[in-house]
PADREN-585490 format. One record per residue (C-alpha): z, y, x. Coordinates in pm, whole numbers, plus 50000, padded with zeros to 5 digits. Layout:
BEGIN
SITE;w;v;u
SITE;Z;Y;X
...
//
This chain:
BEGIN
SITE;w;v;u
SITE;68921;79338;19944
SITE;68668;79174;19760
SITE;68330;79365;19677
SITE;68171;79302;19315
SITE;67787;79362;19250
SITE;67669;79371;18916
SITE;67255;79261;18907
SITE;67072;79455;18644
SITE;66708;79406;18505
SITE;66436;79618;18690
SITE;66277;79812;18457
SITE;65887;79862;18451
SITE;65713;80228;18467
SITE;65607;80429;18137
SITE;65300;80423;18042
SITE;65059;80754;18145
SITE;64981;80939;17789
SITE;64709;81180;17792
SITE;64860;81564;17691
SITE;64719;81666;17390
SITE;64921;81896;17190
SITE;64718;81868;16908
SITE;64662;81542;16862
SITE;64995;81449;17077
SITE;65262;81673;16887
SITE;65400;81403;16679
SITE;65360;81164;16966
SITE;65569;81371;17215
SITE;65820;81380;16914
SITE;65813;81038;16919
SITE;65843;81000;17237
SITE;66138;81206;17292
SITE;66335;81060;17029
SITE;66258;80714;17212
SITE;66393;80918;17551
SITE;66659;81006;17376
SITE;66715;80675;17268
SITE;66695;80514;17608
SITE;66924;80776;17765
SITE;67146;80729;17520
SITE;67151;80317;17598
SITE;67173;80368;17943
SITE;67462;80619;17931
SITE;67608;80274;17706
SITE;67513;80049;18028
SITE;67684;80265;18252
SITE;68019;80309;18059
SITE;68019;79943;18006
SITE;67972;79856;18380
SITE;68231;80115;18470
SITE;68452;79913;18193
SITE;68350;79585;18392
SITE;68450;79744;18717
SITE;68786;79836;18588
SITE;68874;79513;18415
SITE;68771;79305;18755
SITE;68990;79562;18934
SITE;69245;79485;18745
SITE;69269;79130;18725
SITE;69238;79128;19099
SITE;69560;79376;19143
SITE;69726;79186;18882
SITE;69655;78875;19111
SITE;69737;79007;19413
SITE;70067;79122;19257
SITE;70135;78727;19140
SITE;70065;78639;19488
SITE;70311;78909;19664
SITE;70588;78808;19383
SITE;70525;78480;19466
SITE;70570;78576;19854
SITE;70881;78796;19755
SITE;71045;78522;19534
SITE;70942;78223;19823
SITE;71091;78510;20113
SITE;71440;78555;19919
SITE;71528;78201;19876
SITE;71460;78154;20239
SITE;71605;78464;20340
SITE;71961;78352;20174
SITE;71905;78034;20413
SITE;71865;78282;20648
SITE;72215;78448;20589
SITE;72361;78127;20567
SITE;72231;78063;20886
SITE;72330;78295;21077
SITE;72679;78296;20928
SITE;72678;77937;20983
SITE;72571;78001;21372
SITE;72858;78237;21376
SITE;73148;78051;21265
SITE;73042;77755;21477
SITE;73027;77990;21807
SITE;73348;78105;21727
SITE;73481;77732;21792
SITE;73222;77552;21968
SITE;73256;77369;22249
SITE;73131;77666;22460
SITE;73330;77909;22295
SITE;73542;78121;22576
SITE;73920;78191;22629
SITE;73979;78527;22394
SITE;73608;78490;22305
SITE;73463;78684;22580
SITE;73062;78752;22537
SITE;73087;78618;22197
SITE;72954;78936;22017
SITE;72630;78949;22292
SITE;72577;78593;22197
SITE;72584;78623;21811
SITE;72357;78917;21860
SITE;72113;78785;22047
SITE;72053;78466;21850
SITE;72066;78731;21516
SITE;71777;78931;21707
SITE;71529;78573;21767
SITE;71603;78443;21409
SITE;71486;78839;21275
SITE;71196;78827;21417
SITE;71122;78453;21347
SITE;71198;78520;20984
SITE;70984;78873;20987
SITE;70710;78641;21104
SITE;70698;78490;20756
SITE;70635;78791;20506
SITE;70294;78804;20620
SITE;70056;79140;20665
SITE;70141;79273;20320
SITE;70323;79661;20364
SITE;70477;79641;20084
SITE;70638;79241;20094
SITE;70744;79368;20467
SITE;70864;79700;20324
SITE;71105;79531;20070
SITE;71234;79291;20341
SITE;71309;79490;20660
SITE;71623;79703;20509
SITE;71771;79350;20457
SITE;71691;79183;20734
SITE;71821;79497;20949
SITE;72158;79515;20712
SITE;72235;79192;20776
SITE;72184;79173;21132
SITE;72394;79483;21195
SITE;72658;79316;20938
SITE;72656;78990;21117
SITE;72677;79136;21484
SITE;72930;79406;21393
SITE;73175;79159;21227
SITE;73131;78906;21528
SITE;73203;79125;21788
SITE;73516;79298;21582
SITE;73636;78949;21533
SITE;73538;78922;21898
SITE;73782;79241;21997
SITE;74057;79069;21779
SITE;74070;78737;21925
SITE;74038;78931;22315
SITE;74351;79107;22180
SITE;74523;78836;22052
SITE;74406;78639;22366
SITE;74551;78914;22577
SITE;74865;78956;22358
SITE;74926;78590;22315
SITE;74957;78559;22670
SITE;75131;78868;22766
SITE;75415;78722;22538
SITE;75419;78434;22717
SITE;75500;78621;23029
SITE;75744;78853;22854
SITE;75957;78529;22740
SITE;75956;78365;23035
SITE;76060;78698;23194
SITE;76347;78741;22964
SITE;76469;78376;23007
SITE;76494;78453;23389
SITE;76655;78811;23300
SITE;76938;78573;23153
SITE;76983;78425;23477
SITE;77033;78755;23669
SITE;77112;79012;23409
SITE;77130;79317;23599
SITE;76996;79668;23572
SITE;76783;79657;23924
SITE;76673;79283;23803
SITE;76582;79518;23442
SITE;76395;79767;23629
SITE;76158;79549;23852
SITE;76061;79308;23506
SITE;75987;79637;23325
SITE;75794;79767;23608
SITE;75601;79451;23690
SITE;75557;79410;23317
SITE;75386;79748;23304
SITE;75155;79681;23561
SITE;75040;79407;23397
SITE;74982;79614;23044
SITE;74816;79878;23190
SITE;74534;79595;23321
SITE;74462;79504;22974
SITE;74197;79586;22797
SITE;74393;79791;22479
SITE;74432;80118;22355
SITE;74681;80404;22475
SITE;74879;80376;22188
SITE;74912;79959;22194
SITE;74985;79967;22553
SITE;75287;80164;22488
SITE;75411;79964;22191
SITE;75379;79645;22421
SITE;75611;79847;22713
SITE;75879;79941;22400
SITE;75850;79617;22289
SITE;75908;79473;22681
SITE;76167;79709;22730
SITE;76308;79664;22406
SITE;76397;79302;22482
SITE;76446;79302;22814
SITE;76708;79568;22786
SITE;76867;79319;22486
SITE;76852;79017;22685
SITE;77017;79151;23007
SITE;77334;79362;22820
SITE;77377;78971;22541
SITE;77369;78794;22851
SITE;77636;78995;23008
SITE;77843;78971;22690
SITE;77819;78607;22662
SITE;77954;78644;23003
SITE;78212;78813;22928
SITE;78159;79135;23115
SITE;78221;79352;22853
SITE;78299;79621;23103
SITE;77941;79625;23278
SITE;77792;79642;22931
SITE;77999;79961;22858
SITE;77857;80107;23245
SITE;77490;80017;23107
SITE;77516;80190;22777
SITE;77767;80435;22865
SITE;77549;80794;22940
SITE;77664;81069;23180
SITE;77876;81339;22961
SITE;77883;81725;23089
SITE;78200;81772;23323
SITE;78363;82117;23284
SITE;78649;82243;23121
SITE;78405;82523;22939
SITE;78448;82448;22580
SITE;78136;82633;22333
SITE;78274;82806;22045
SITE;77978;82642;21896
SITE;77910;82346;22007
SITE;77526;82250;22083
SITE;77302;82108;21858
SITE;77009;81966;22091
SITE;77031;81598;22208
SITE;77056;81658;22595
SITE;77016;81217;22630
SITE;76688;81296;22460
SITE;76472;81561;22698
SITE;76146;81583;22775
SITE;76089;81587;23152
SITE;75862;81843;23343
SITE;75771;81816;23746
SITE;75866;82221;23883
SITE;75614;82346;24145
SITE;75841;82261;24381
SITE;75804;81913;24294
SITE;76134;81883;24101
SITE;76175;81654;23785
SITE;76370;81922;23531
SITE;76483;81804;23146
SITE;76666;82067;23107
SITE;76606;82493;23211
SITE;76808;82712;23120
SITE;76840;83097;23017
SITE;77119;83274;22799
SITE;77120;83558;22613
SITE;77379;83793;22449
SITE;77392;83834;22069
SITE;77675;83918;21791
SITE;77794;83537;21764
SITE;77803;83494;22134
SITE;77612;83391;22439
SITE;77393;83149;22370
SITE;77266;82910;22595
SITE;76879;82766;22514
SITE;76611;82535;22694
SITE;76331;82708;22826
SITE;76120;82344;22843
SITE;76032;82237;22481
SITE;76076;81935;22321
SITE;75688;81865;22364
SITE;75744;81917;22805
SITE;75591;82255;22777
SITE;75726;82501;23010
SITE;75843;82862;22804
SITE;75846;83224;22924
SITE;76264;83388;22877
SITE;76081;83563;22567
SITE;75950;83258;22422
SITE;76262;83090;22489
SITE;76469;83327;22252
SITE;76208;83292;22045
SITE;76219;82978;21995
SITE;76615;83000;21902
SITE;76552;83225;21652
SITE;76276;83036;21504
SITE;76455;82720;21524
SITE;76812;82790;21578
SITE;76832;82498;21810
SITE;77056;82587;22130
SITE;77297;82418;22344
SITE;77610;82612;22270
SITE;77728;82935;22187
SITE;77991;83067;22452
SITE;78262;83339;22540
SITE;78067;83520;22822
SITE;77834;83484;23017
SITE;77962;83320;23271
SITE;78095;83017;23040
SITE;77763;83021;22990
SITE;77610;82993;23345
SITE;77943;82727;23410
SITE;77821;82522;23124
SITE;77468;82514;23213
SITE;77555;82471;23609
SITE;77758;82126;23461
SITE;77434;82063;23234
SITE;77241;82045;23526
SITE;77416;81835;23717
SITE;77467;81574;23391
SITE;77082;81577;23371
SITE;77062;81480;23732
SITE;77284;81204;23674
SITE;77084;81118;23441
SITE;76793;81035;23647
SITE;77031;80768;23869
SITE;77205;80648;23538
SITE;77110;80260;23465
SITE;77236;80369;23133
SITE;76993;80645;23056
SITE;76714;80414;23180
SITE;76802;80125;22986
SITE;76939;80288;22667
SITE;76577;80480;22595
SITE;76452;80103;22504
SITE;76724;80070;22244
SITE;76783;80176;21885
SITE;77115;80397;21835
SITE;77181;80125;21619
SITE;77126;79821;21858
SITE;77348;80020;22116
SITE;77623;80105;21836
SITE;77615;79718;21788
SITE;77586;79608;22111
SITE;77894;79827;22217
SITE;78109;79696;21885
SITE;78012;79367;22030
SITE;78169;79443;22355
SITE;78508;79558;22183
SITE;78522;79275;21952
SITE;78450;79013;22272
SITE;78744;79235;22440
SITE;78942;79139;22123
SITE;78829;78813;22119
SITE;78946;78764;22496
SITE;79292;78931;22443
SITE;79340;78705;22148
SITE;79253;78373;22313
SITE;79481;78490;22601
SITE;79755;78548;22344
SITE;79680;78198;22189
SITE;79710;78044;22540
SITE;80028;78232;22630
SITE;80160;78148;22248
SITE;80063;77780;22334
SITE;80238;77754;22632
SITE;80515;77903;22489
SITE;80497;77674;22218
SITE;80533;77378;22465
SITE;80815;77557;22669
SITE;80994;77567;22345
SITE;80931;77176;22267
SITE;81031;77049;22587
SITE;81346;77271;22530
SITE;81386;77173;22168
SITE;81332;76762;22373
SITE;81598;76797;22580
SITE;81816;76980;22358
SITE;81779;76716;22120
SITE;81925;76418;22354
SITE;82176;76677;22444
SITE;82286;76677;22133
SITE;82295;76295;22048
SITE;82485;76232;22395
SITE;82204;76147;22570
SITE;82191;76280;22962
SITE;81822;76373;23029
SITE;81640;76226;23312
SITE;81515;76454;23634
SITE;81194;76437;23551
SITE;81238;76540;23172
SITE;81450;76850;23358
SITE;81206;76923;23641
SITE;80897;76958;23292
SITE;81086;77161;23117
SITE;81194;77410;23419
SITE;80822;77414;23501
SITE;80721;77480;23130
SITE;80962;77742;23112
SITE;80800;77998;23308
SITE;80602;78060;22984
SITE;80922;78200;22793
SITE;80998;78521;22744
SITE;81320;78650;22956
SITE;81574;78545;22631
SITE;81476;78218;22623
SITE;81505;78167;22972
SITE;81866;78272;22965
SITE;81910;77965;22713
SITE;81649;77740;22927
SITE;81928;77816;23224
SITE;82202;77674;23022
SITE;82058;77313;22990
SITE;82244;77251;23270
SITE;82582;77303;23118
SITE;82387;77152;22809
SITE;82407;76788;23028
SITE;82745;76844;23092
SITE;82858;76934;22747
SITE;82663;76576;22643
SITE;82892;76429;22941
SITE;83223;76554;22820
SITE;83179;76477;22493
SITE;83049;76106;22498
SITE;83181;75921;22164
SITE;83330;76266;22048
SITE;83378;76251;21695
SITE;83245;76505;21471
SITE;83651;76663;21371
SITE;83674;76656;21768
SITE;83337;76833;21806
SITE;83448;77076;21544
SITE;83791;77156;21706
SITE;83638;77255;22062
SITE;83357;77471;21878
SITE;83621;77689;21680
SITE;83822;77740;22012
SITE;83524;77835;22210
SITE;83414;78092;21955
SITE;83750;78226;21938
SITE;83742;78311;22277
SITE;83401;78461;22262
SITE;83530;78694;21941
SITE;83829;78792;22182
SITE;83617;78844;22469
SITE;83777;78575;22676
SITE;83528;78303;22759
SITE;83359;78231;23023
SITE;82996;78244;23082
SITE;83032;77879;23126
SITE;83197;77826;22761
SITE;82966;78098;22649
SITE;82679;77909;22690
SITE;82826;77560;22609
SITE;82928;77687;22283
SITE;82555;77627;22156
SITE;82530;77284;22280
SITE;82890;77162;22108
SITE;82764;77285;21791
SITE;82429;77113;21840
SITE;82637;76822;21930
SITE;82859;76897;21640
SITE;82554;76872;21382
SITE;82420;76537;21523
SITE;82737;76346;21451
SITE;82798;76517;21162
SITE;82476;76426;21021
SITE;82480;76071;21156
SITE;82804;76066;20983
SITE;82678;76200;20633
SITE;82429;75899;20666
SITE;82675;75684;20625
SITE;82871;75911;20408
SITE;82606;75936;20157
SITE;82619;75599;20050
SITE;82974;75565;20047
SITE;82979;75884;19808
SITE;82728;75691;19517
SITE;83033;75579;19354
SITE;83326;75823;19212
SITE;83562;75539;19393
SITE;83373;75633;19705
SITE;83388;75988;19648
SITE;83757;75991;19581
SITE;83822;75763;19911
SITE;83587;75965;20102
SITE;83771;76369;20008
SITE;84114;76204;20031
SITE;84059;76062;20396
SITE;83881;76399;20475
SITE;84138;76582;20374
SITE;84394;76418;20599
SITE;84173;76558;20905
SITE;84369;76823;21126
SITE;84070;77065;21122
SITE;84042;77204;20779
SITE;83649;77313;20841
SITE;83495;77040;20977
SITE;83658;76833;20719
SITE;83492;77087;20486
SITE;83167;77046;20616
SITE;83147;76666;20644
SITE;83213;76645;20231
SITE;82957;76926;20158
SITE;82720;76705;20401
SITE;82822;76370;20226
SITE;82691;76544;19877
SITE;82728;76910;19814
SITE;83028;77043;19670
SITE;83243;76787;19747
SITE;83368;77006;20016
SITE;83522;77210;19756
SITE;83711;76868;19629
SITE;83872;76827;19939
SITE;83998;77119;20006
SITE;84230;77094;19672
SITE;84562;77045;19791
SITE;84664;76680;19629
SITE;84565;76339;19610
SITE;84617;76356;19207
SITE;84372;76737;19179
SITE;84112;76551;19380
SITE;84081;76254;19142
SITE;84117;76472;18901
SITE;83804;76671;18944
SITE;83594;76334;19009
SITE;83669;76181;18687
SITE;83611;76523;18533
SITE;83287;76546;18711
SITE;83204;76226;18506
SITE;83339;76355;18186
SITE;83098;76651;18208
SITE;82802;76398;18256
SITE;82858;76176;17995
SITE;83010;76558;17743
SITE;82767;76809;17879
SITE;82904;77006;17608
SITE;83292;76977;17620
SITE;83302;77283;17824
SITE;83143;77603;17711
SITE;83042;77760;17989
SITE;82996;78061;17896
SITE;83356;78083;17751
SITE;83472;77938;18068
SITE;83276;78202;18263
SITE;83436;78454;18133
SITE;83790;78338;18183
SITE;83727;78216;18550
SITE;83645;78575;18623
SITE;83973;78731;18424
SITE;84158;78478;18637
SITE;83958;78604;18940
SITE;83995;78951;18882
SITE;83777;79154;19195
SITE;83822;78809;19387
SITE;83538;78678;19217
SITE;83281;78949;19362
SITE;83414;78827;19732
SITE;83320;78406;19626
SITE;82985;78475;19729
SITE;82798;78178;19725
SITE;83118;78032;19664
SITE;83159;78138;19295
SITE;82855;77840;19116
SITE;83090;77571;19330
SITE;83409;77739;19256
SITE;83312;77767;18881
SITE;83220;77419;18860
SITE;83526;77294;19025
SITE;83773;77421;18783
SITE;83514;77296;18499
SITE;83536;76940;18647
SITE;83918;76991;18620
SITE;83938;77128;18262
SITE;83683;76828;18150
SITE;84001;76579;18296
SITE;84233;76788;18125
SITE;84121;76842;17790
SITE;83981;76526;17761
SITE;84295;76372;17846
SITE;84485;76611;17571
SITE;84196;76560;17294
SITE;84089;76855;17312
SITE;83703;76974;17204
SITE;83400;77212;17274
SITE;83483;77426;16960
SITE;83902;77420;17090
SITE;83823;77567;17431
SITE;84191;77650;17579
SITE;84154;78003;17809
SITE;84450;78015;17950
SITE;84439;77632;18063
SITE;84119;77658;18198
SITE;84320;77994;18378
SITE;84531;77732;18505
SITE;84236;77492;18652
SITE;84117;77805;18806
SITE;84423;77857;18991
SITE;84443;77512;19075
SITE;84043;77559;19212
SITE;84143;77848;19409
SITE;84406;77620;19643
SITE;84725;77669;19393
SITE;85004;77408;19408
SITE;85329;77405;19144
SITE;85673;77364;19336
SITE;85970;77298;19066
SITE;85733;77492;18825
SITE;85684;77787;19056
SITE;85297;77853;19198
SITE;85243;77855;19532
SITE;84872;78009;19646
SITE;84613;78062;19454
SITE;84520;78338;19255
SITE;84781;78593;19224
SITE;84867;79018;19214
SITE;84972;79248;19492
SITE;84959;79588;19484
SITE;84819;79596;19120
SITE;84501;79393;19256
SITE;84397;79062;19218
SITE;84443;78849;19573
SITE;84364;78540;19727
SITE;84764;78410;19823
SITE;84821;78222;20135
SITE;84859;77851;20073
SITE;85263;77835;20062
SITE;85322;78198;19940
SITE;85401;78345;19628
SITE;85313;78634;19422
SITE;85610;78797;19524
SITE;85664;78657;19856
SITE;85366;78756;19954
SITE;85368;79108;19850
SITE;85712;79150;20056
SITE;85489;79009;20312
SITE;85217;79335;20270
SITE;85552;79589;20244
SITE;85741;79468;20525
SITE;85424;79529;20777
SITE;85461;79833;20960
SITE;85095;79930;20967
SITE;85160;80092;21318
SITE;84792;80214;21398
SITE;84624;80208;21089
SITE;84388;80485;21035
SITE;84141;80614;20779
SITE;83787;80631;20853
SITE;83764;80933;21020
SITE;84126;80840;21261
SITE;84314;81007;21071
SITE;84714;80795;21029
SITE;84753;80659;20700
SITE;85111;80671;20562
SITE;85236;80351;20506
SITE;85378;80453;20162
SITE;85001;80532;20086
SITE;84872;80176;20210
SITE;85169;79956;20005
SITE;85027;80154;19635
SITE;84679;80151;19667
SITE;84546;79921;19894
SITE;84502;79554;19833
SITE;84486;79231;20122
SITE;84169;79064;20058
SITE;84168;78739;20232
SITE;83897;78680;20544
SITE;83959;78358;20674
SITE;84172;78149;20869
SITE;84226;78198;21178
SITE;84239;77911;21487
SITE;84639;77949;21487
SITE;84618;77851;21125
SITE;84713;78220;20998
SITE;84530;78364;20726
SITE;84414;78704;20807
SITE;84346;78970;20550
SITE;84198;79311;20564
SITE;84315;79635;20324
SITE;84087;79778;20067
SITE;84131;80087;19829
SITE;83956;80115;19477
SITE;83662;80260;19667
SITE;83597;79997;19873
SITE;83703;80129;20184
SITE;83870;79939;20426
SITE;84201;80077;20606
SITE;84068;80109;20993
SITE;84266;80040;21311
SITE;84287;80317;21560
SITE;84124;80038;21843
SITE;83871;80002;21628
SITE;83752;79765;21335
SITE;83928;79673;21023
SITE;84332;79695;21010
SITE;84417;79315;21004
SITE;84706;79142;20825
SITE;84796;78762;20968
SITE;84990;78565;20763
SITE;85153;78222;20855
//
């Protein structure tokens, strides 16, 4: 502080005045009033040097005060370098070149350089309280700021340090897991993996959640490497848990998860998860845990307690010995438990993850059946194409080599036991192809109708049973190499005409038949009418219709092909469209040979086309064939017979074992007025053969069995 003196004027003595109060009175007067005078100027002096004394006071304080604001303003600007600074320092430890792995000692270091620059910067406020008062709080704030954000960043990067690295090991761990994935290989990762954890500088709780998480994919990796594997089976064993084994059934059924127990060591040294009591009460006896699910160990009474607290219990029995039979099985569930891979592994999985991992071991079970079904189907496949090979040259003529036979026994293995049956018959197959070298396609026919007449009689071989296939395979490879060559002659209605009337010289009726429907179909039908002049006839009607699409109405001729027909026009079949068109094709000759028109459609000749479509032939004006009525139903007639002849025919048969459907004899009276022949088909004597029908479609019966048959020559 600075110490102000103020000089003042020394001021000389009075002056000695003789008393005399006479002659001094007014003096004295005098004189005081001058006292009073000069007491009252220096009272004035001394207010004005107090006022002095104040006002330098005060200009000092209010330059002291400039100087510490000066200090203050100069200290904050250098205490923001300060900050700076030391956040500066501590970003640049954190990645300097002496930085250490997980930052270890990187908090101590930070704080210690904090501490020197403190007390370097304290240093600078000088002696003034109240400058060093206004910068301590800060300077300690931000120290303890600085230092406790370094060394939490300096716990974070340990724990990532440690982390970072324990995941290493954990992946590398589970990469060798897929190598051996087994539950003892499990075991000794998880427990070496532990080990490990419980070195690390962590908390309680994030060592655990780095064992779940270890266990957690270790448990994964082992059971998806057995599945890629294929051992669906060992997946099932190590996520399959130990069920209870008794034949005690609760009447209410538990409702604690016994995969899910707490374990407690007994006295005895024991590992228990689940103790047991029961008790009797009005539902039943009920069987509860006596440890909790928290491990702690209850009294009987705080066992029943707890039931009726919680309600939890682990069935509800009969008596109490179900009871003690349940619990006895309980016990020894839990203590396979304790040996079950499953229960050791499955504790690391979500019920979720195991739900999946188990629908992953059905659907790879799936998967497996169905590629071994593919294979199987495959091989079948190619069993059936070196059949369908060989069958093939078979069936052009051609005998197949050794080898081709020795591939297709070999591939045959693969066919199911049917097959193999036909794969057996190749052999005759090779002969059939011998016998019938340059066989022509009428020939082929011929032996194929007698061969399956035997087998409808019951008389062939199983020689001719077998080489019945192959001579109709045989059959249809000439036959279509002939309709090659067929098909072109048939582009012309010359060739069409030629074709039908050389066809229809051919001994056997049906493969004659099927060599026209081949050549173009329904030509077949053209053949089988019974002259030279019907056949060309119906071609040059077939052209008429093309160039008059309208010159027959159809749907007038519809109706009178089915009059004609009568009930033998529901038995055409497919037969009726070709039939149909026939005896159009014939009526288109006809009426435009006679003039006649679409709008003059003639009924009853197109009733005479029909008849003439149906096989009919005119004999000095009588009809032979055809269409005609026997026992008041319309019939197909055999080709020579009459109407009449033909029902002679049906009343001169004796019917000797015909029979009604349920073996009953049927008069023969009863058979001649209501039941009509309705043709079959020819049979390989050339016979037409005809079963009986009454107006409910029943069919007269033979006492041998089947339909009664009529054969007419």
């Amino acid at each position: 502080m600075v110490e102000i003196r103020i000089a003042r004027p020394a001021r000389q003595a009075d002056a000695y005045v003789p008393n005399s109060s006479a002659r001094t009175r007014p003096v004295v007067a005098a004189l005081d009033r001058i006292a009073g005078t000069v007491s009252g100027i220096q009272r004035q002096e001394a207010e004005d040097d107090e006022a002095d004394l104040q006002a330098a006071h005060r200009i000092e304080m209010e330059r002291l005060e400039r100087e510490r604001a000066a200090t203050i303003a100069d200290r904050a600007g250098a205490f923001a370098e300060f900050r700076a600074g030391l956040d500066q320092y501590a970003n640049e430890t954190r990645v300097g070149p002496d930085a250490k792995p997980g930052a270890a000692g990187h908090g101590d270091q930070v704080a210690s350089e904090v501490e020197r620059r403190t007390a370097e910067f304290r240093a600078t406020l000088g002696n003034d309280p109240e400058v060093i008062a206004r910068f301590e709080p800060l300077l300690r704030g931000e120290a303890a700021a600085t230092v406790g954000r370094e060394r939490a960043w300096e716990l974070q990067e340990f724990a990532k340090y440690q982390t970072g690295n324990w995941q290493k090991y954990r992946d590398s761990t589970a990469i060798q897991l897929q190598e051996v994935p087994s539950a003892a290989a499990f075991k000794s990762a998880l427990s070496q993996s532990e080990l490990l954890i419980d070195g690390m500088k962590l908390s309680g709780t994030a060592r655990q959640t780095l064992k779940d998480d270890a266990g957690n994919l270790f448990a994964n990796t082992v059971l998806k490497a057995q599945l890629d594997a294929g051992n669906t089976a060992q997946v099932r064993e190590l996520l399959t848990l130990p069920k209870i084994k008794t034949d005690v059934k609760p009447k209410v059924a538990g409702n604690i998860n016994i995969y899910d127990r707490p374990s407690v060591r007994n006295a005895d040294g024991i590992v228990s998860t689940v103790r047991t009591i029961s008790f009797g009460t009005d539902e039943g006896e009920v069987l509860v845990p006596t440890v909790a699910d928290d491990g702690t160990i209850m009294t009987d009474d705080e066992a029943i307690q707890h039931y009726y607290d919680t309600g939890n219990h682990l069935g509800i029995f009969a008596s109490p010995d179900e009871a003690t039979r349940y619990a006895e099985a309980l016990h020894d569930q839990q203590a396979a438990m304790g040996d079950s891979p499953a229960a050791f592994m499955t504790k690391f999985l979500t019920p979720q993850e195991r739900a999946g991992l188990l629908k992953a071991a059905d659907l790879a079970d799936q998967r497996a059946a169905a590629e071994v079904e593919q294979a199987q189907r495959e091989q079948v496949s190619a069993a059936r194409e070196a059949v369908r090979t060989v069958k093939e040259l078979i069936a052009q003529g051609v005998q197949p080599t050794a080898e081709q036979m020795k591939a297709v026994e070999n591939a045959g293995a693969a066919l199911p036991p049917s097959e193999k049956v036909e794969l057996a018959g190749l052999a005759i197959g090779v002969d059939v192809a011998k016998r019938t070298q340059g066989w022509s396609a009428a020939q082929l026919q011929s032996w194929s109708t007698a061969l399956q007449a035997k087998v409808d009689a019951g008389a062939a071989s199983r020689w001719e049973q077998m080489a019945l296939q192959h001579v109709r395979a045989r059959y249809d490879h000439v036959a279509d190499s002939d309709a090659d060559t067929n098909k072109e002659v048939v582009k012309t209605p010359q060739g069409r005409l030629a074709l039908v009337n050389s066809l229809a010289a051919s001994p056997d009726r049906a493969a004659a038949f099927d060599a026209a429907q081949r050549a173009q179909p329904g030509l077949g039908q053209v053949m089988l009418l019974p002259t030279k002049a019907a056949r060309q006839m119906a071609i040059e009607g077939r052209e008429i219709r093309k160039a008059q699409p309208d010159l027959v109405p159809m749907d007038k001729a519809t109706m009178a092909f089915r009059a004609t027909l009568g009930r033998v026009a529901g038995l055409l079949g497919d037969e009726f469209d070709d039939k149909l068109g026939l005896a159009a094709d014939l009526y288109a000759q006809s009426a435009s040979r006679h003039g006649l028109t679409k709008d003059r459609f003639d009924a009853e000749g197109f009733g005479q086309m029909v008849q003439l479509a149906m096989g009919a032939t005119w004999q000095d004006g009588v009809r032979r064939g055809g269409i005609g009525r026997v026992n008041g139903g319309a019939v197909l007639l055999p080709d020579q017979s009459t109407e009449r002849g033909f029902a002679r025919t049906v009343a001169r048969a004796t019917y000797d074992g015909a029979v009604d459907g349920s073996g009953r004899a049927v008069p023969k009276a009863w058979i001649v007025g209501h039941m009509v022949p309705v043709f079959q088909r020819d049979d390989a004597d050339g016979r037409a053969v005809y079963y009986l029908v009454d107006a409910s479609g029943r069919y007269l019966q033979h006492r041998d069995g089947g339909p009664y048959a009529l054969f007419v020559k």
